[in-house]
VOGU-3710 file (C-alpha; in Angstrom, 3 decimals, decimal comma):
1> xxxxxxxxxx> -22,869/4,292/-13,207  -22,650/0,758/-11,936  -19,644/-1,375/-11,716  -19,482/-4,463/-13,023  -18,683/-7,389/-10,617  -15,592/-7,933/-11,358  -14,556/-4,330/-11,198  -16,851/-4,163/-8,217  -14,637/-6,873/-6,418  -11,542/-5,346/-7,488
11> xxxxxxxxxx> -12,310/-1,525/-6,107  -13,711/-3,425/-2,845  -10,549/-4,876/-2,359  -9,144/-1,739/-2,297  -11,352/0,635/-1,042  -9,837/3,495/-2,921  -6,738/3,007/-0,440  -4,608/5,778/-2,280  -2,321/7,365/-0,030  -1,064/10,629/-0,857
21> xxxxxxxxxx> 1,453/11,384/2,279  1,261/15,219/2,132  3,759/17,057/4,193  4,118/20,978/4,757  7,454/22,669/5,340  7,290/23,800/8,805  9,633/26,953/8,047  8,296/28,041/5,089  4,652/27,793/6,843  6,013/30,041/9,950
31> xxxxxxxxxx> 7,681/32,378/7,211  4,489/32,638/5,267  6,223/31,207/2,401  4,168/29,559/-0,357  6,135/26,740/-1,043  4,108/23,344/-2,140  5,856/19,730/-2,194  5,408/17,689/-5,196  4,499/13,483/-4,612  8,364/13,400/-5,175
41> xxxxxxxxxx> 9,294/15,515/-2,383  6,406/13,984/-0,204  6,824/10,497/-0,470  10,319/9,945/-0,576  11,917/13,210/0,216  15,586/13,991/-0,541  16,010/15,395/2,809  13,686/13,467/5,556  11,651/15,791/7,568  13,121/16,226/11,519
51> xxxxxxxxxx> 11,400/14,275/13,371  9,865/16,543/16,333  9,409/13,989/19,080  6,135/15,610/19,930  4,083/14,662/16,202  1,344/12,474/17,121  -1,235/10,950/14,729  -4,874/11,631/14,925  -7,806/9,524/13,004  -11,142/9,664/11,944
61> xxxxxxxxxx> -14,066/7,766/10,622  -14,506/3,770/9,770  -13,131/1,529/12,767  -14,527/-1,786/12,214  -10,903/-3,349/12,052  -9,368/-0,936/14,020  -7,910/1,160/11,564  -8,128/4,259/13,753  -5,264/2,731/16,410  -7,100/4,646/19,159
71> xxxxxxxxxx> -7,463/0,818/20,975  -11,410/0,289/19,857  -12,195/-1,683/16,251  -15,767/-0,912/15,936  -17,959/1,845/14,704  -16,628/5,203/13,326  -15,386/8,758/14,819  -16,753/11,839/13,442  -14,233/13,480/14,958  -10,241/13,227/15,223
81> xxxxxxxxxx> -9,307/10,846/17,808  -5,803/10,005/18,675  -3,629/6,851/17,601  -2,483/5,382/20,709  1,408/5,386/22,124  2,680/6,877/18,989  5,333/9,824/18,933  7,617/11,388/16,551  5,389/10,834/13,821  7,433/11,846/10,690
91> xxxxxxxxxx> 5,138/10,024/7,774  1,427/8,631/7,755  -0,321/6,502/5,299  -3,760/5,021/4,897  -4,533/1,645/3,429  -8,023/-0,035/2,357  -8,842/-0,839/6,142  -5,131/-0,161/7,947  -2,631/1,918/8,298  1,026/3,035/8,553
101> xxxxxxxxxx> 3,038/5,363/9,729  6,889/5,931/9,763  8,872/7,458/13,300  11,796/9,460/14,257  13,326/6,390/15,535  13,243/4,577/12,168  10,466/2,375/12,749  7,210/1,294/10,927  4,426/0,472/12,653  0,840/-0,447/11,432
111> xxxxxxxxxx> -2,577/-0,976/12,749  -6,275/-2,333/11,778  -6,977/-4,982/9,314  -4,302/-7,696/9,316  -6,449/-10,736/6,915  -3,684/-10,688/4,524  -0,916/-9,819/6,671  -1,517/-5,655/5,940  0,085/-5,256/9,334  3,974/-6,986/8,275
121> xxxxxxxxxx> 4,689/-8,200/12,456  4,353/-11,932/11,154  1,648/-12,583/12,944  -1,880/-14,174/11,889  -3,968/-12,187/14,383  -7,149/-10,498/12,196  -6,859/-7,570/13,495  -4,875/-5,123/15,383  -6,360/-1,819/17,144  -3,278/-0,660/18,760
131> xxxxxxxxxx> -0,269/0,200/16,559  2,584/-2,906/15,615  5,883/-3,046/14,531  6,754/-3,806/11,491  8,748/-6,646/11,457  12,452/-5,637/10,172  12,313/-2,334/9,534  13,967/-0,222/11,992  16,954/2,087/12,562  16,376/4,510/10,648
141> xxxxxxxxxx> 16,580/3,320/6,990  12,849/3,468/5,559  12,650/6,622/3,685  9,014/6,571/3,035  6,133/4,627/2,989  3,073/3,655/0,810  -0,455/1,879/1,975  -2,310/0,432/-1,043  -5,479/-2,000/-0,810  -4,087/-5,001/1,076
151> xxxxxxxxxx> -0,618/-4,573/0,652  2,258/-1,831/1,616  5,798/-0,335/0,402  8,193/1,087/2,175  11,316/2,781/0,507  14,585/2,357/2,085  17,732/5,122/1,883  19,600/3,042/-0,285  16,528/3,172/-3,070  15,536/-0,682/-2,963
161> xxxxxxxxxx> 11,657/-1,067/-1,884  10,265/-3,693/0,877  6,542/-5,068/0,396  4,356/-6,858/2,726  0,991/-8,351/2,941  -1,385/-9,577/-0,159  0,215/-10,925/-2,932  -2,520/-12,680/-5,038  -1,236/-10,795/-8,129  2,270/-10,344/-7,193
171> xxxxxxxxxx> 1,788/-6,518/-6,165  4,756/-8,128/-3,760  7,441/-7,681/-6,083  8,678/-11,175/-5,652  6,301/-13,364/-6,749  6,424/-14,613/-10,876  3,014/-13,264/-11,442  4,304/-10,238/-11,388  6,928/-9,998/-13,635  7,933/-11,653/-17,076
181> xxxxxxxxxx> 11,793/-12,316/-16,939  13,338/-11,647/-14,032  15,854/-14,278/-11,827  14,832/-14,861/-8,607  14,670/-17,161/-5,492  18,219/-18,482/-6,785  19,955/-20,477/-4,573  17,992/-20,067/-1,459  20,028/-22,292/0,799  19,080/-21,099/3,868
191> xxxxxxxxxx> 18,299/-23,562/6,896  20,591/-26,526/7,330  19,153/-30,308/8,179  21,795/-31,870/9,413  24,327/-31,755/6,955  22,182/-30,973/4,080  20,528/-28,250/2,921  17,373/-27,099/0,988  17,793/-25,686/-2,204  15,734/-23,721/-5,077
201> xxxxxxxxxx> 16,330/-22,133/-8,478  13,570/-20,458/-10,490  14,772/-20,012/-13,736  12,998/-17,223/-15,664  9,568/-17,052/-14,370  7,863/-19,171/-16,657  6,103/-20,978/-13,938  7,846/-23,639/-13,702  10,899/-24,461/-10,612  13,634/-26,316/-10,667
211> xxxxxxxxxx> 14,464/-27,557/-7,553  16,397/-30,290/-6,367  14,485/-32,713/-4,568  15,071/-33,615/-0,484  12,962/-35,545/2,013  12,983/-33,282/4,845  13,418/-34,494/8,204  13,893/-32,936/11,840  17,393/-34,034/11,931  18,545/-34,706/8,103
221> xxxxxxxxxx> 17,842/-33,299/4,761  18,486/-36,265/2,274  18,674/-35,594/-1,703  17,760/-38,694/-3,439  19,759/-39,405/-6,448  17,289/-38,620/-9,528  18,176/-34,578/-8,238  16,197/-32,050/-10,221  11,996/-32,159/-10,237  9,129/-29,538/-11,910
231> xxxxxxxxxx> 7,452/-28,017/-9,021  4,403/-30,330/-9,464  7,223/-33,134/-8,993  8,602/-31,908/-6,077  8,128/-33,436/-2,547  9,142/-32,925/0,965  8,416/-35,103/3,970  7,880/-33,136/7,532  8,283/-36,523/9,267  11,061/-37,403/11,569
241> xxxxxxxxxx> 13,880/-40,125/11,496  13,244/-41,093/13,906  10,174/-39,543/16,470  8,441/-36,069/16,577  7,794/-33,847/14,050  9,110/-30,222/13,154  7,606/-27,773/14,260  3,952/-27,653/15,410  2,350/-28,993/12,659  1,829/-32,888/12,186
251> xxxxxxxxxx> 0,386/-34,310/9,396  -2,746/-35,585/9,052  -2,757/-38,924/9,526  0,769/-39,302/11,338  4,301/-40,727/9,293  5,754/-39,146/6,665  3,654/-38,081/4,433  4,117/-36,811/1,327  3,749/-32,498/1,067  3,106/-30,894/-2,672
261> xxxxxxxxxx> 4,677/-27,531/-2,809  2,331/-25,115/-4,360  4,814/-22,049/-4,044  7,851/-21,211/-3,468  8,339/-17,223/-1,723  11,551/-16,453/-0,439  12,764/-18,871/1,967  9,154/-20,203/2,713  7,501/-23,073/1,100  3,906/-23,314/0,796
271> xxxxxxxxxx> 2,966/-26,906/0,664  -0,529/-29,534/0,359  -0,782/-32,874/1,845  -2,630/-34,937/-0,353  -5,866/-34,949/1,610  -5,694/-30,796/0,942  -4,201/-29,227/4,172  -2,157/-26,342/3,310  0,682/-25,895/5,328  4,024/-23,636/5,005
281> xxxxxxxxxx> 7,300/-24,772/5,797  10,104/-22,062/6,816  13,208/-22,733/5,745  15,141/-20,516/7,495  13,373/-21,253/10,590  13,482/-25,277/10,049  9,830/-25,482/11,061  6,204/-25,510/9,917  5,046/-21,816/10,385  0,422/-21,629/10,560
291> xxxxxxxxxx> -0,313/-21,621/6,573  -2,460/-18,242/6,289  -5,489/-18,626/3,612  -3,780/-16,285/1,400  -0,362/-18,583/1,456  1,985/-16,378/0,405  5,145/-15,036/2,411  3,819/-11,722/2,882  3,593/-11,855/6,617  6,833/-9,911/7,010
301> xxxxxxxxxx> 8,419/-7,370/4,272  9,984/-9,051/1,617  12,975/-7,156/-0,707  10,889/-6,216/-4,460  13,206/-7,096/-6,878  12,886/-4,942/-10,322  15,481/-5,264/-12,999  16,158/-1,264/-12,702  18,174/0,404/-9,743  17,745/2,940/-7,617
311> xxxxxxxxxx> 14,183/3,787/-6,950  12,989/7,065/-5,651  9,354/6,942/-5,033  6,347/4,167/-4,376  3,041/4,320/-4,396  0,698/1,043/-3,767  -2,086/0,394/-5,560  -5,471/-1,622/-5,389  -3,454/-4,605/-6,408  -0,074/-3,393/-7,969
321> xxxxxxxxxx> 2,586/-1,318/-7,297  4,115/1,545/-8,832  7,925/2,716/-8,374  9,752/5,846/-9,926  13,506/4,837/-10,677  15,911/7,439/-10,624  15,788/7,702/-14,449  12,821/9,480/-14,297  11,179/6,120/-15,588  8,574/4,218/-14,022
331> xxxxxxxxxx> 8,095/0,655/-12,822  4,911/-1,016/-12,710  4,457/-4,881/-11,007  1,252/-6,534/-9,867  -2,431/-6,843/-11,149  -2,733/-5,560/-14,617  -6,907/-6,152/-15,438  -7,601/-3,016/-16,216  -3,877/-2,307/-17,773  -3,150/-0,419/-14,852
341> xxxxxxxxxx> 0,684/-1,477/-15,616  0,711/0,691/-18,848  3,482/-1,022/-20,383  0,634/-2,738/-23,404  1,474/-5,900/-22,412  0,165/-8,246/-19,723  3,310/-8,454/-17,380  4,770/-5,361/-16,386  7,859/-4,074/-15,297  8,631/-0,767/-17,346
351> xxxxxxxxxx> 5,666/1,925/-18,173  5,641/2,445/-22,046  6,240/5,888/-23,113  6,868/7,841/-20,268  9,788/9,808/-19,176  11,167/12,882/-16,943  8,504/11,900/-14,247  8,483/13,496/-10,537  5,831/11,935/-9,088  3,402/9,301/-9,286
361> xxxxxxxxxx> 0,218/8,070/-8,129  -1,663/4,327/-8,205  -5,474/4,197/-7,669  -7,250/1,629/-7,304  -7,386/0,035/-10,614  -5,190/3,095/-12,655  -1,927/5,159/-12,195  -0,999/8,406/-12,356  2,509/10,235/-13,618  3,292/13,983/-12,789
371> xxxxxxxxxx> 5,982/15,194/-15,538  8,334/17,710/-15,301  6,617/19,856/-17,344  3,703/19,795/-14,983  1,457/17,977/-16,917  0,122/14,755/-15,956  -0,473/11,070/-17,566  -2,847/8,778/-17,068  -3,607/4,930/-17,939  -5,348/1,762/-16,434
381> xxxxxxxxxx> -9,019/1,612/-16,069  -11,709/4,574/-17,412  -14,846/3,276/-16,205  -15,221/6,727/-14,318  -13,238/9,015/-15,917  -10,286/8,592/-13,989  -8,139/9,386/-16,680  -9,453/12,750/-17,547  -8,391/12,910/-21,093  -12,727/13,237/-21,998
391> xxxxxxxxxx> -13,039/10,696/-24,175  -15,052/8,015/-22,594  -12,711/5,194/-23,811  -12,975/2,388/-21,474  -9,574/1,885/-20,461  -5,962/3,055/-22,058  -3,047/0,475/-21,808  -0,827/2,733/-22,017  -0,242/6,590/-20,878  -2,324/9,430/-22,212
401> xxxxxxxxxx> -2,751/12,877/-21,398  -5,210/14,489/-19,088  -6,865/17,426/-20,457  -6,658/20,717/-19,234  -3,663/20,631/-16,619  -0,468/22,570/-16,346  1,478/23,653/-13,399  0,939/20,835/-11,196  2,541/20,584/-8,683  0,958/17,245/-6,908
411> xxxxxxxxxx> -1,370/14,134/-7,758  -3,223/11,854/-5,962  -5,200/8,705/-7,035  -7,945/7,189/-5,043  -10,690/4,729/-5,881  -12,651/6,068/-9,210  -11,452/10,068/-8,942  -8,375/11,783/-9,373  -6,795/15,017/-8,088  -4,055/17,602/-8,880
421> xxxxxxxxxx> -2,949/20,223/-7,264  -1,790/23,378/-9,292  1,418/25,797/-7,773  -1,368/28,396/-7,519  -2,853/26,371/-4,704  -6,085/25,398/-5,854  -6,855/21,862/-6,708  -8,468/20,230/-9,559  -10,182/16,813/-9,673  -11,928/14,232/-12,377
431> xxxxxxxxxx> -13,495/10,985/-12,412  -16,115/9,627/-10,065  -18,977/12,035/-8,373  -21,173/9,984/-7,078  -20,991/11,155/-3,493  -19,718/14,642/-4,511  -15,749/13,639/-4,483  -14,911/16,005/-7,286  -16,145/19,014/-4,649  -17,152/21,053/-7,431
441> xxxxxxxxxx> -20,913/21,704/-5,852  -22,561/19,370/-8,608  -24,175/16,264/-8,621  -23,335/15,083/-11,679  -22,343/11,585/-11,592  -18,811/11,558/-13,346  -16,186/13,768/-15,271  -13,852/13,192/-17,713  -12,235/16,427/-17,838  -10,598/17,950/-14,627
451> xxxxxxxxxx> -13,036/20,490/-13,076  -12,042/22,916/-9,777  -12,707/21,640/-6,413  -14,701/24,745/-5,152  -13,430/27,120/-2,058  -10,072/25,463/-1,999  -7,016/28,039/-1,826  -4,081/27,927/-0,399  -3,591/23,855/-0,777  -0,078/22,464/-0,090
461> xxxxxxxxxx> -1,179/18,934/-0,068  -3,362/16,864/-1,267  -4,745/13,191/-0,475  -7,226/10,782/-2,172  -9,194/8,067/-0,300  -12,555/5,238/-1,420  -14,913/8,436/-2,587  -13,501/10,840/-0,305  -10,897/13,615/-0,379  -8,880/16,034/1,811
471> xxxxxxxxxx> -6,958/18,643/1,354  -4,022/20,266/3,850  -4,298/24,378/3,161  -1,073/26,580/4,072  -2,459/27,510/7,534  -2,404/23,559/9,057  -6,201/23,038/8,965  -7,571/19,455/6,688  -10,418/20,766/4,368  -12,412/16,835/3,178
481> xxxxxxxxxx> -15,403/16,407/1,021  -17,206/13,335/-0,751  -18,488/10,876/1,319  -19,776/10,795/4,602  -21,467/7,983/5,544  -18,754/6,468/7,785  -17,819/9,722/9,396  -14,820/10,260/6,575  -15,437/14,353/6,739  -14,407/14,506/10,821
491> xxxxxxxxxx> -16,746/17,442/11,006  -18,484/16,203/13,733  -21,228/15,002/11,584  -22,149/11,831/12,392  -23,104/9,795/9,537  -23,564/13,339/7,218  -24,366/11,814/4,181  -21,817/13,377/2,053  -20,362/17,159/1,077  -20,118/17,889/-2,820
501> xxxxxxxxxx> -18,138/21,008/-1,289  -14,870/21,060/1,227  -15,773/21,308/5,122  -13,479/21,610/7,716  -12,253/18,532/9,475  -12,578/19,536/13,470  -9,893/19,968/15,840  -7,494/20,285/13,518  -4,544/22,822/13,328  -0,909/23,130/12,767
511> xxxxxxxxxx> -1,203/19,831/11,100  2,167/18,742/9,029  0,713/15,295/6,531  -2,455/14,137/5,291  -3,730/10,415/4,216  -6,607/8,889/2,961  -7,783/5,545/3,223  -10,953/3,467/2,401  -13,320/4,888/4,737  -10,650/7,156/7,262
521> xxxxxxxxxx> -8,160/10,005/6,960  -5,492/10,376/9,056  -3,314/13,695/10,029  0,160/13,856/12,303  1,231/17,032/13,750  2,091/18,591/17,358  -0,332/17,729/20,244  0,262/21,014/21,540  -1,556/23,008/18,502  -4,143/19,893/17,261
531> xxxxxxxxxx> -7,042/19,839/20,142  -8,036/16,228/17,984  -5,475/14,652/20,738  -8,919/13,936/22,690  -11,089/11,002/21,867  -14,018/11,208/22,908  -13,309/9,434/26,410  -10,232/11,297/26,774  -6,439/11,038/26,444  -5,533/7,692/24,606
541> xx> -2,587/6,156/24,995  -1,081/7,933/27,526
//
């Protein structure tokens, strides 16, 4: 079946950059004890996982932006290569064309595509092939993490949720698309000028600011007298009193001239001059920062701010975000096209009619919601399937049920297909089979109802990438089928076309988490038991 543009655009922006982080219990695996980890447990586990200092992170197939981290960002590896410098791997996570992955030591770093800031150092380089920090999260208090299309999660200890990188439909968490009546961005009255300060208040969200209204200067911030202005009203000056200018931007033209702010994110304004040059002005910082083309502040992780509390779960989406509260209920902020929110409306916040969830999942343009009953729910977008209740509606605004599931025990969303894993340890899947991701053997081009993924036993984990799948069985191999064109199978195919049935990613063993991303997988686990340490060319980054 054919997407339509739009749709098109929205799954290329994504990829199918689901991440499922999978993660085995090390003891129970050495004890030969059959114990699988729901999406709860996986994602944002009550207990981290130890972090052995020895886990490294392997990679396979797409590298045109570097997403494998082995130090290369071109062509693809059919084969596990290793993600350079990094140790202590405790969590991995795939994104459209980057990824993530969360250390021992607290850290987060990322790597590959950095367009619309994926990679959170606050930098405007387009790409990264080595791994980055994170800027700002350290010392120990991300609890998980979450790679969606062009934008990432991470999940501190105390259950509030950082975000970084595109924020076109407010998948950021702070921005007033995404949300209909939240406060935000109140007094923001960071960065003095002299003896004046700047100073914002958003009232509801309604799109419009009230701010007061300043000529900034290098030395002096000075309020003229009328005080408060819309945001189309409201100017700053960059220009000195007297000589230079602030920071490294001058205005076209020379003087003061006169900067429209376009948006207002966090303590950064994004302004116009009025012959169209877009710059950004930091307030904290007191200077012009380089405006990026996607002018948001999304260049460094940026606190979501939901009206519920304590969150214990994410999952990033094509263009939204998902986040389980401790209620069992679950938020939903960002792009809602496709109704991918599920609350019926066209805003967000709280899904409609869903309760006592574990676990959940965003695709690409549709979410996922594991119950404690071990069924699952569905809503967003249908085109494929994807919510594998068989009826062929287009999309569902709000949750339904997918046929023919009980005792699941895990979910994963990608692109246009689904999976769930069942305590038995096989795996079922529904949606999209157009380059045999459903692994049932067919060619068939779609399913509505969940089918088996064929020779699959003994699954504790599961993960769902762009029309590709992989599965992590009780014995630490990867099992991947679906596509193949870009080497996503790491079977030491080169280009293989595509598997309708599981193969065995090579090199692999003893392997601990799984991820998925738009056209690579990823793995961690001990060096000393995963021969995939190798590239090619040898030992990388070492």
């Amino acid at each position: 079946m054919e997407l339509s543009s739009e749709r098109r655009s929205r799954v290329s922006s994504f990829r199918g950059a689901r991440l499922i982080l999978a993660v085995a219990l090390t003891v129970a695996a050495s004890l030969g004890l059959a114990k699988v980890l729901t999406p709860a447990e996986v994602a944002t586990p009550a207990t981290p996982l130890p972090a052995a200092p020895s886990n490294i992170a392997v990679t396979w197939g797409f590298n045109g932006q570097g997403q494998l981290g082995d130090g290369a960002n071109a062509g693809e590896s059919e084969r596990p290569v290793r993600v350079s410098g990094l140790s202590g791997v405790k969590a991995i996570s795939a994104g459209d064309e980057y990824s993530l992955a969360l250390l021992g030591s607290g850290d987060v770093v990322a790597w590959g595509e950095n367009k619309k800031f994926q990679l959170g150092d606050g930098s405007t380089r387009a790409d990264s092939p080595l791994p980055v920090a994170v800027r700002g999260l350290s010392g120990g208090t991300v609890r998980a993490i979450s790679a969606g299309g062009d934008h990432s999660l991470a999940l501190l200890n105390n259950g509030s949720v950082m975000a970084w990188g595109d924020n076109e439909d407010g998948q950021l968490g702070d921005d007033e698309a995404a949300r209909g009546s939240r406060e935000g961005l109140s007094e923001k009255s960071q960065g003095p000028f002299g003896t004046a300060m700047i100073f914002l208040t958003l009232d509801s969200w309604s799109g419009e600011v009230n701010a007061h209204r300043y000529e900034v200067y290098a030395g002096a911030a000075v309020r003229p007298p009328n005080g408060v202005a819309t945001r189309s009203e409201l100017v700053v000056f960059d220009g000195p009193a007297p000589g230079g200018y602030v920071g490294s931007f001058a205005p076209p033209g020379g003087g003061r001239e006169p900067l429209r702010i376009v948006s207002a994110h966090g303590d950064v304004l994004n302004v116009s001059t009025s012959s169209g040059t877009l710059l950004s002005f930091d307030v904290a910082q007191r200077a012009f920062v380089p405006h990026h083309e996607y002018g948001r502040l999304g260049d460094v992780p940026v606190e979501v701010e939901l009206p519920r509390g304590v969150l214990t779960a994410i999952s990033a989406g094509g263009e939204f975000s998902l986040g389980l509260a401790s209620d069992g209920k679950v938020m939903a902020w960002g792009d809602n096209g496709e109704g991918q929110l599920g609350d019926g409306t066209d805003t967000g916040v709280t899904v409609s009619k869903l309760s006592g969830v574990t676990a959940i999942a965003a695709g690409a343009n549709y979410s996922l919601a594991l119950l404690k009953n071990g069924t699952v729910m569905a809503w967003g977008d249908n085109e494929y399937g994807e919510l594998g209740d068989g009826t062929g509606i287009e999309r569902s605004d709000l949750p339904i049920l997918v046929n023919r599931l009980s005792d699941v025990t895990a979910i994963a969303a990608g692109a246009n297909d689904s999976l769930a894993l069942l305590r038995n340890g096989t795996v079922m899947a529904w949606g999209s089979n157009e380059s045999g991701q459903l692994g049932d053997g067919t060619s068939k081009e779609q399913s509505g109802i969940p089918v088996a993924v064929s020779k699959l036993r003994d699954v504790t984990a599961i993960a769902a990438g762009e029309d590709f799948n992989l599965a992590l069985l009780r014995n630490g191999t990867v099992m991947a089928w679906g596509e193949g064109v870009n080497d996503e199978l790491g079977n030491d195919e080169a280009n293989a076309t595509q598997s309708d049935v599981p193969v065995r990613v090579s090199g692999l063993s003893d392997v601990k988490g799984i991820a998925a991303g738009g056209g690579d997988g990823a793995a961690f686990g001990p060096p000393a038991s995963t021969k995939a340490i190798l590239s090619p060319s040898g030992p990388a980054g070492e």
